[in-house]
N, C-alpha and C positions, 0 to 999 in steps of 0.2 A: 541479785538475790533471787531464790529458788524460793515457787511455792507450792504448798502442799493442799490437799482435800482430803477427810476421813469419809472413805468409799466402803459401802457392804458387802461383806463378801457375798456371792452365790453359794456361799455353805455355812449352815446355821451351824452353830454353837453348841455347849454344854446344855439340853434341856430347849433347845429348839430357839433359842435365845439370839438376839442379834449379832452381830462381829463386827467390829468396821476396823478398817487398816488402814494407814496413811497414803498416799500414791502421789507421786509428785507431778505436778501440771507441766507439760512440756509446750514453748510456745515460739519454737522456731528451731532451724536447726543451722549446725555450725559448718562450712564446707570446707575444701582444701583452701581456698582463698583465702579464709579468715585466717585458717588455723597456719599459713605461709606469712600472712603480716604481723601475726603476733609474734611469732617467732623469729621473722629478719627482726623485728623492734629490738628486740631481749639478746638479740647474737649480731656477730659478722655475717650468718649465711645471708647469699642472695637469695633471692625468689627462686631463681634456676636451680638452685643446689636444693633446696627444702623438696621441690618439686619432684627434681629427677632423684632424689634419694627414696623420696613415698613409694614413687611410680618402680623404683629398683628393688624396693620388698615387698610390693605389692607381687611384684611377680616372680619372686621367689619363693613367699608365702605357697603363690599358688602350685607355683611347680614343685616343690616340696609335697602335697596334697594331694597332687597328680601320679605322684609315686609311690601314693597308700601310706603316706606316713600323717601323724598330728604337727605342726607344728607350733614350738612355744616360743614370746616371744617377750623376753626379761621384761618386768616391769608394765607389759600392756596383756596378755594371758595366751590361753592356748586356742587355735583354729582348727577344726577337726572337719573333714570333707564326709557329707553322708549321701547315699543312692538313691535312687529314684527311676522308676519307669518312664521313658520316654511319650510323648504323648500316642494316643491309640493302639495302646501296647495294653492287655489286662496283665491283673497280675497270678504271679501262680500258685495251684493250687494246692501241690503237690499230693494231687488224688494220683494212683500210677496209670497210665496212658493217657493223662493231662497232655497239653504242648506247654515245653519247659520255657523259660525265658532265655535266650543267648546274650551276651555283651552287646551286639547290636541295638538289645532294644532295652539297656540301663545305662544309664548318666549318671554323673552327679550332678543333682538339684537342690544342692542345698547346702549350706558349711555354719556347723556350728562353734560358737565361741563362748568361751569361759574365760572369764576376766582372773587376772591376777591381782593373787591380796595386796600387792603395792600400787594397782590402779585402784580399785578399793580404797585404800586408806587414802589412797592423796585426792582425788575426789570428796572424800567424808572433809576431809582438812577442808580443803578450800569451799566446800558447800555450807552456805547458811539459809537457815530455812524463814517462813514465814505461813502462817496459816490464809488460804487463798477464799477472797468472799465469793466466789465463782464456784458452782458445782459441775460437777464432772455430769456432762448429757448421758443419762442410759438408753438405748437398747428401746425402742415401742415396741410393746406386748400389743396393741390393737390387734393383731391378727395372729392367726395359729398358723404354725409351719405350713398346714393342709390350703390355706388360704393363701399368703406367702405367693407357695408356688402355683395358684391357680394364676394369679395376680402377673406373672413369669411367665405363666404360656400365653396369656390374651396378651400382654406386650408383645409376646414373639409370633402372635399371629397376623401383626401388621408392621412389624420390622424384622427386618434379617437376623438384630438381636440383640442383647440382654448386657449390659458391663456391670460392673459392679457398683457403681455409682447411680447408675439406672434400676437399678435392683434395690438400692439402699434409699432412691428418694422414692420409690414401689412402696416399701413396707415401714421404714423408719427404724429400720434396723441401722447401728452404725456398722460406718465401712467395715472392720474386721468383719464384725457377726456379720453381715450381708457378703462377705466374698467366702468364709466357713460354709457358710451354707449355701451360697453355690457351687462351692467345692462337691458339697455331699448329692444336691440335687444331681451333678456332672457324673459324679460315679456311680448313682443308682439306675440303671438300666429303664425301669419302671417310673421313670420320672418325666419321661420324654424332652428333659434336653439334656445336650452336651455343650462340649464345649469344644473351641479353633485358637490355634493361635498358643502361646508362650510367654510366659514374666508379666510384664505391663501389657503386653501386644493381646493377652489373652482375654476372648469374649466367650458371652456363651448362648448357643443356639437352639434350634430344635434338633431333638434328635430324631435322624432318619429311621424310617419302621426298618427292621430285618428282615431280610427276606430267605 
């Protein structure tokens, strides 16, 4: 059984008035392994076939995506590849005698999915709820962004540097909101840090003066 917590939204209401919406508590997640036993149980496939059939639209999926196309995928929804600047690439301006971006320095970073209404409804089927005595942790307000990031450089004054976990036990900001905003510190020039590295591998540093 699934359970649920009535969370506020960050956007007041009719008349300034409170909101709250349901959000469900997630408290583990389910991996190829599980989802390989459940299904030899329930069928003849072996482990090997569950596997190698994943791993054969897993990369179809991808290669479909690779060729600018979306792909759908009956009963589980659509997978859409989007672009992204490669690291220490800006982006462009398109002021004219700007320097443009070439393919070299775009990737795709990212793939979006949209579920289909029949994973939808069979999810809603087999989901039952329950109201959870646990409240959802927010976000510490103790300190202002301007702090925050002061807090960011005197860490990065006696270490090489900054992860996002180290940033979120900094401020008490939870992980999302603390790697959002070192995302934003990272792109703002006048912030004096950046950032090294890619995906999970990615930390963040001081940023070198220009010269």
């Amino acid at each position: 059984m699934a359970s649920y917590e009535m969370q506020e939204s960050n956007l007041p209401g009719k008349d300034g008035e409170r909101v709250l919406f349901p959000r469900m508590k997630l408290w583990g997640q389910m991996d190829l392994d599980e989802i390989t036993k459940n299904i030899c149980r329930a069928s003849t496939f072996t482990p090997g076939d569950v596997k190698g059939l994943v791993m054969a639209l897993s990369e179809e999926i991808a290669r479909g995506m690779a060729e600018g196309r979306s792909v759908k995928i009956d009963g589980i929804g659509v997978f859409t590849p989007a672009l992204g600047l490669r690291e220490g690439f800006e982006r462009e301006t398109g002021k004219e005698g700007d320097r443009r971006r070439n393919a070299t320095s775009i990737c795709v970073d990212r793939i979006h999915f949209r579920a289909g209404k029949e994973l939808l409804q069979e999810t809603a089927r087999h989901c039952r709820l329950e109201r959870s005595a646990w409240k959802f942790r927010k976000s510490s307000t103790r300190y202002t962004p301007e702090e925050r990031l002061r807090l960011a450089k005197e860490h990065l004054e006696t270490r090489p540097y900054i992860t996002v976990a180290d940033y979120a036990a900094l401020t008490g900001l939870l992980r999302n909101a603390a790697a959002k905003e070192l995302r934003r510190w990272a792109e703002d020039k006048s912030s004096g840090i950046g950032s090294s590295g890619r995906g999970t591998h990615k930390v963040y540093v001081r940023r070198k003066a220009e010269v």
